[in-house]
C-alpha positions as CSV (number, residue, x, y, z in Angstrom):
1,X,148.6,168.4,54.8
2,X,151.7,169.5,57.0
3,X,155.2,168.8,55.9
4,X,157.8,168.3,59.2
5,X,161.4,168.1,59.7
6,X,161.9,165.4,61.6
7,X,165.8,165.1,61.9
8,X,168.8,167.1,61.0
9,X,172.8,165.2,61.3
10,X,175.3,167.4,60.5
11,X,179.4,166.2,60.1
12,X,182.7,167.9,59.0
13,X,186.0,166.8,57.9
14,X,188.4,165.6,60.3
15,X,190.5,168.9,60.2
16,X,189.6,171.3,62.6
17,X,191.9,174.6,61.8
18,X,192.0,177.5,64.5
19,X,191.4,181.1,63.3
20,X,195.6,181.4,64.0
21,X,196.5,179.0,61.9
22,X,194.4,180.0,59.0
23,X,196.0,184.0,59.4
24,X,199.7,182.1,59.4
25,X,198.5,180.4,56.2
26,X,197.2,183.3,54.7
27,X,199.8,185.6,55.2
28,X,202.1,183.3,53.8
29,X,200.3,182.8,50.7
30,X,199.2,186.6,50.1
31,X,203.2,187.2,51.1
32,X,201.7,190.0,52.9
33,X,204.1,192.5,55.0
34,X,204.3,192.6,58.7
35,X,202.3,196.0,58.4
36,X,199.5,194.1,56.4
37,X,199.5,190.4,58.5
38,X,198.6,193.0,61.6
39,X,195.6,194.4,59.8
40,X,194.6,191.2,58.8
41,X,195.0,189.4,62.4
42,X,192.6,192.2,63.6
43,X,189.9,191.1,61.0
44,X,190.4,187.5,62.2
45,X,189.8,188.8,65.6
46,X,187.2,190.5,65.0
47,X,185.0,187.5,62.7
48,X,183.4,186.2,65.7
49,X,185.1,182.6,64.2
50,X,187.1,180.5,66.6
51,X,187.3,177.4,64.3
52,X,186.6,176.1,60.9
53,X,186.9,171.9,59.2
54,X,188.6,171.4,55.4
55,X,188.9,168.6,53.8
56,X,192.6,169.8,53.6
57,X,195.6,169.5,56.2
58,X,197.5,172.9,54.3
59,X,195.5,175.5,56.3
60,X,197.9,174.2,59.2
61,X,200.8,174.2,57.5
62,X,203.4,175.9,56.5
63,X,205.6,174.0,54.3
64,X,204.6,170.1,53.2
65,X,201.6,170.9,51.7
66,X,199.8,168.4,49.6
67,X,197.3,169.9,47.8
68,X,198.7,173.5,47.2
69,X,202.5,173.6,45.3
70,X,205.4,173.7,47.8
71,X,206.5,177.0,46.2
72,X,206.8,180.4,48.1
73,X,203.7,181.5,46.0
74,X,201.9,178.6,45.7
75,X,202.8,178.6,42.2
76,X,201.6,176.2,40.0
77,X,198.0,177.1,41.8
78,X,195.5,174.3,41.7
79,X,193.4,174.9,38.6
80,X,189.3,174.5,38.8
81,X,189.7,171.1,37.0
82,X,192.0,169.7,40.4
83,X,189.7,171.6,42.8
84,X,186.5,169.9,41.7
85,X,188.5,166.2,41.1
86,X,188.9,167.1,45.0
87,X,185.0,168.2,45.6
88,X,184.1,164.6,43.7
89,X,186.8,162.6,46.1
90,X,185.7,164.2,48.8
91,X,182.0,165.2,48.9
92,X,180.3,161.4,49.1
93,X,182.1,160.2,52.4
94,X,181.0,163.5,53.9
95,X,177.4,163.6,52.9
96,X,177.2,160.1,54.4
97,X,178.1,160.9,57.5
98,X,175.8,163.8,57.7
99,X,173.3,161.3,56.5
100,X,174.0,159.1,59.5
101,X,174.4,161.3,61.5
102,X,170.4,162.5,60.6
103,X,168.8,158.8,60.4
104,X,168.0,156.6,62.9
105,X,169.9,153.5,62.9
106,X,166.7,151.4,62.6
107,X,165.6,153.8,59.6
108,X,164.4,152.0,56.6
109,X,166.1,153.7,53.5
110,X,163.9,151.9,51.5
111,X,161.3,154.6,52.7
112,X,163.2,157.2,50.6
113,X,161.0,158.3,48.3
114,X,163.0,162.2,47.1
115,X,166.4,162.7,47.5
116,X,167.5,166.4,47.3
117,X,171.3,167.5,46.6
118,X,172.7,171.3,47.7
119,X,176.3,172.3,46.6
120,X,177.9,175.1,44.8
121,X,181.1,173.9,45.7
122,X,181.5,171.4,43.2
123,X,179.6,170.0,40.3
124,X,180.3,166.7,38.6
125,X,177.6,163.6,36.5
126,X,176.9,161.3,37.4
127,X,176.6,163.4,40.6
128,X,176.5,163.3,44.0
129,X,172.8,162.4,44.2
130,X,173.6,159.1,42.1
131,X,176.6,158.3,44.7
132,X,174.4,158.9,47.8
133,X,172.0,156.5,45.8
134,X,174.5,153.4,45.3
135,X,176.6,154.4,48.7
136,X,173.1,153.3,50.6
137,X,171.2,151.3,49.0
138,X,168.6,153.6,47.9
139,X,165.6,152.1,45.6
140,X,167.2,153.4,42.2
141,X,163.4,155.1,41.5
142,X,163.7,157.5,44.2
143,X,163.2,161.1,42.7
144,X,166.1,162.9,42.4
145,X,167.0,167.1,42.4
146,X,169.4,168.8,42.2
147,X,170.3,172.6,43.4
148,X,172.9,173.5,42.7
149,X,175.3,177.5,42.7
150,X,172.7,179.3,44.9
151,X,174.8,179.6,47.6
152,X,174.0,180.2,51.2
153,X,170.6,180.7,51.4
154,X,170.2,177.0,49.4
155,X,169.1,175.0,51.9
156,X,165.8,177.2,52.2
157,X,165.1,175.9,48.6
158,X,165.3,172.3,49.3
159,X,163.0,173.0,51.8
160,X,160.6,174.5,49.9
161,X,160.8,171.5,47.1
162,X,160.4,169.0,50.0
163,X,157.5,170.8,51.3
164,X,155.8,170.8,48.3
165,X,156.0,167.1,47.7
166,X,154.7,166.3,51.3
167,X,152.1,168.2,51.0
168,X,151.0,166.4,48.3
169,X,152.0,162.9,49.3
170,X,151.3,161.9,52.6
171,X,153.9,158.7,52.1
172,X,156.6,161.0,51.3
173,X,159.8,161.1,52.8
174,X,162.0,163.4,51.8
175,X,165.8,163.5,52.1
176,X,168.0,166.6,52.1
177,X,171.8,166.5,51.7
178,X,173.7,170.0,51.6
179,X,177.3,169.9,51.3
180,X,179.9,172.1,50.6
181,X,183.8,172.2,50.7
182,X,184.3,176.2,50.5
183,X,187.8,175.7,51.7
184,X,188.9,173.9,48.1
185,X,188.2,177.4,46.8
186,X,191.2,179.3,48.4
187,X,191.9,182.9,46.3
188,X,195.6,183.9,46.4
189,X,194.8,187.1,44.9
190,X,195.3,190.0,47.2
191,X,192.2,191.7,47.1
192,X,189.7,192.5,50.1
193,X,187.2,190.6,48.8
194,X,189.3,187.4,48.9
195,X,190.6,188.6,52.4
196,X,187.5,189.0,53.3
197,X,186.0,185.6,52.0
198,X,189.4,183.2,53.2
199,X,188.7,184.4,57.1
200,X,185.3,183.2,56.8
201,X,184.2,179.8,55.3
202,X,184.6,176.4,55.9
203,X,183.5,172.7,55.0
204,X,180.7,171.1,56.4
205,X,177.6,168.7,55.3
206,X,174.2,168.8,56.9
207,X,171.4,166.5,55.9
208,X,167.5,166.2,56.7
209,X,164.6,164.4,56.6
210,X,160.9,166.2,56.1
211,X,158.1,164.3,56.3
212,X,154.1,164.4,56.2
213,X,152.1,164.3,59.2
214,X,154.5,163.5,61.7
215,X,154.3,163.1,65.5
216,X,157.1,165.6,66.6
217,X,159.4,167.4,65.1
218,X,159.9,171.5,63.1
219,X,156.5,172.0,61.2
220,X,157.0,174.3,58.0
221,X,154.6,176.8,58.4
222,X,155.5,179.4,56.0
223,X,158.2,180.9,53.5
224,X,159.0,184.1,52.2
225,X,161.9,185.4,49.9
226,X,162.9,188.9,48.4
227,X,165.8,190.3,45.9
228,X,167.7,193.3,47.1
229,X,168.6,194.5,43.2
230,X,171.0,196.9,45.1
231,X,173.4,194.6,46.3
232,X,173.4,192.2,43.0
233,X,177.3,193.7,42.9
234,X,178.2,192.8,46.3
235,X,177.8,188.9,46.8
236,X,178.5,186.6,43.9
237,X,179.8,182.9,43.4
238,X,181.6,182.2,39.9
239,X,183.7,179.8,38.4
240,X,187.0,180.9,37.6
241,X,190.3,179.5,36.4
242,X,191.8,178.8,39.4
243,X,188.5,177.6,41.3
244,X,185.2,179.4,42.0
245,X,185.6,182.7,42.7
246,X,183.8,184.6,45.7
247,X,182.5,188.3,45.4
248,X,181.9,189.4,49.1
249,X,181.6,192.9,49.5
250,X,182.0,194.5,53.1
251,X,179.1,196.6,52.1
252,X,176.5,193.0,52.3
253,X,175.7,193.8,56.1
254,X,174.5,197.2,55.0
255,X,172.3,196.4,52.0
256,X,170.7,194.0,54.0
257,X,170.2,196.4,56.6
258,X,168.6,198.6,54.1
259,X,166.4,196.4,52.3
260,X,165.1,194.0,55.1
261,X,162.0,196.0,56.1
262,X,160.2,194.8,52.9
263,X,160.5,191.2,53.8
264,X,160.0,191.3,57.4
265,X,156.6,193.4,57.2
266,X,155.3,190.0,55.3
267,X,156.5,187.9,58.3
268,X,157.0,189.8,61.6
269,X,154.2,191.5,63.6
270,X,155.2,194.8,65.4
271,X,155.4,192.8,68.6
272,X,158.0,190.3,68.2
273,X,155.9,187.8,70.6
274,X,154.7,186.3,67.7
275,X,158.2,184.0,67.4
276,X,160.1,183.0,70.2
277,X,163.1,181.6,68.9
278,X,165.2,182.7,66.1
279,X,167.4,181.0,63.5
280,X,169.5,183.2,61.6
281,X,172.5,182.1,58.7
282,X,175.9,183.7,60.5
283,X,176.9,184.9,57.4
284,X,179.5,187.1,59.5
285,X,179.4,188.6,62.8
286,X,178.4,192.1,61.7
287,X,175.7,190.4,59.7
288,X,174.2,189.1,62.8
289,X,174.5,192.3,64.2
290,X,172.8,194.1,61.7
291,X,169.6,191.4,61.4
292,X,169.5,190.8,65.4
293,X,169.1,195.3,65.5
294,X,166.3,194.9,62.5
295,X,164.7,192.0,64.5
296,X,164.7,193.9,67.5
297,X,166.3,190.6,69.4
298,X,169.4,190.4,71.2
299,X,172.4,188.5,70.8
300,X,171.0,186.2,73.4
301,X,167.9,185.1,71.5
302,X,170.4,184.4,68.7
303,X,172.7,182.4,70.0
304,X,172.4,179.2,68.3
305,X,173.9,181.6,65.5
306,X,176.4,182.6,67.0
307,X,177.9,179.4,68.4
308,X,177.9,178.1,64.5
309,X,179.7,180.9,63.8
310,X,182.4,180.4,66.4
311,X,183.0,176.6,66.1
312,X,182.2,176.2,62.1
313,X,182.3,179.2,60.3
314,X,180.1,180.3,57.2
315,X,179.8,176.8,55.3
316,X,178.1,178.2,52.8
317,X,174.2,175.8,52.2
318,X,174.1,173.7,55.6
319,X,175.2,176.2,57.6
320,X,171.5,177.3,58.6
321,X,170.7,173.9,59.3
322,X,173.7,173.3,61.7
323,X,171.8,176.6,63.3
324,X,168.6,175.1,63.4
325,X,170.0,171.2,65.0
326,X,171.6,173.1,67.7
327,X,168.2,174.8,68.1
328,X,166.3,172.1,67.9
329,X,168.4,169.9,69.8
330,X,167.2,172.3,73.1
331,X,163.3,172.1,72.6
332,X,161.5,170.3,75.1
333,X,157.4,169.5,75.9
334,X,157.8,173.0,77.6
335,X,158.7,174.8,73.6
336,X,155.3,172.8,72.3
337,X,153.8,175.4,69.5
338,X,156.5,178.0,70.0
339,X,157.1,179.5,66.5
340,X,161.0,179.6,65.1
341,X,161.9,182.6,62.9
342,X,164.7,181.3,60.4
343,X,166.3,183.8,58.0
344,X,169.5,182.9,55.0
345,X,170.7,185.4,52.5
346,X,173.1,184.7,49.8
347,X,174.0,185.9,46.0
348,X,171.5,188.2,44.3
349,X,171.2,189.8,47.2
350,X,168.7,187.1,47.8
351,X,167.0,187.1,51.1
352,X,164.9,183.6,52.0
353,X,163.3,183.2,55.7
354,X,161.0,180.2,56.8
355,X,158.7,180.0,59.7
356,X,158.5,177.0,61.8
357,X,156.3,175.2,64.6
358,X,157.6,172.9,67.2
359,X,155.7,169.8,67.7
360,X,157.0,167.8,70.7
């Protein structure tokens, strides 16, 4: 029995910040000297990021602020508690609008049968889940999961739950709701990491539906995952006293560059005519770089990537499904049985890839 996605919506906060503003922010809060602001303008530069949405208006200001202290330091700083009272305000009227975005208007929710939850931006119970339950008017027997602090490569998960559970219910249908307000988790601290991490992610919710048999849409046709024990130091997500803290070393494009081969020998033929579309998370620009050389693709064949990457950032979980929307927002009767090559990475160094079928 196949298990399809039939429908992805994706939505963002109403504050769309430009790269600029974020480095005026930034340099402000890390009080960095005109020597240092320059250095830091050129990594803005160079992320490949025009754009990013926060639930939060401070990124574009530079006195005011209403979530941050209106101190030269941002002292008080927000403590976890204040951050994740925010995620909880926040997170519901966000994941409904992704939600919306994804279903029909004519959709029955009553068909609902599994309702998934991604974050690791925020953790609260009764949860989100529940919420999304009451907000629409679920049947309060749907089956419920949660996954939660796995980071960017989350969304592959939830896939893999909701393909096992149409695969063994035809009836199923399966909703997915990934959502994540990285921008709650600003780091003062002036270390590269936290540089590094504040000129990339942003907020964003993306939610989907997977179904049995259906009549048209991305078949799952395989998955495959892989830990790269050498980079277990260079990504990590942990909570901290001032917010969840982000371990990002520069060093990420290079282990995966090391330790891909493993994975994409399971996947990937030697001729790359077996896929002819690719999906990949834009984790960062050199990132792309580095799986786009391995792949033997260009930037071209990427490009839904890359455009996420410019207008949204890295939102952490949904950002591979904004990826594959804009993908499969282009495929036509022409694209019938094309194969889609989808790869996500996050803390671990966890690599996960999926393989998918158009049916038009």
């Amino acid at each position: 029995m196949s298990s399809f996605i039939t429908s992805i919506g994706t939505a963002n906060p109403e504050n769309k910040i430009t790269q600029e503003e974020v480095h005026h922010f930034m340099t402000r809060a890390h009080q960095l000297s005109d020597d240092e602001a320059y250095k830091l303008k050129a990594l803005y530069r160079a992320s490949g990021i025009a754009s990013r949405y926060s639930v939060l208006q401070d990124y574009q200001k530079q006195e005011g602020f209403d979530f941050y202290a209106n101190s030269v330091d941002l002292e008080p700083f927000p403590s976890t508690r204040s951050r994740n009272q925010l995620f909880t305000r926040k997170a519901l009227e966000l994941s409904l609008k992704a939600i919306s975005s994804c279903l029909p208007a004519d959709f029955d929710l009553k068909q609902i049968t599994h309702l998934i939850t991604v974050s690791c931006t925020g953790l609260y119970a009764p949860g989100l889940d529940i919420e999304i339950v009451y907000a629409l008017g679920l049947p309060t027997s749907v089956q419920r999961t949660g996954i939660n602090f796995m980071g960017c490569y989350a969304a592959f998960n939830a896939l893999k739950v909701a393909e096992a559970v149409c695969s063994n219910d035809h009836s199923a249908k399966v909703l997915i709701v990934c959502t994540e307000l990285c921008s709650i988790h600003f780091q003062k601290e002036k270390t590269d990491d936290n540089l590094l991490a504040n000129a990339l992610f942003g907020d964003g919710s993306a939610a989907v539906l997977v179904e049995s048999n259906a009549d048209s849409g991305l078949k799952i046709a395989d998955f495959a995952c892989d830990l790269l024990p050498n980079g277990i130091e260079d990504m990590a997500w942990k909570i901290g006293d001032f917010g969840f803290e982000m371990k990002l070393s520069a060093y990420v494009p290079d282990v995966i560059k090391e330790g891909i081969d493993k994975l994409l020998d399971h996947l990937v033929s030697t001729d790359n005519d077996r896929f002819q579309h690719y999906a990949v998370h834009p984790g960062g620009k050199k990132i792309l770089s580095v799986v786009e050389d391995k792949l033997g693709i260009d930037k071209s064949q990427n490009s839904s990537a890359h455009e996420v990457l410019r207008e949204y950032g890295n939102m952490s979980s949904p950002t591979i499904l904004f990826v594959l929307k804009r993908l499969m927002d282009t495929m036509n009767a022409s694209n019938n049985g094309d194969r889609i090559f989808s790869l996500a990475f996050g803390p671990g160094l966890t690599l996960e890839t999926i393989i998918l079928e158009v049916q038009v």
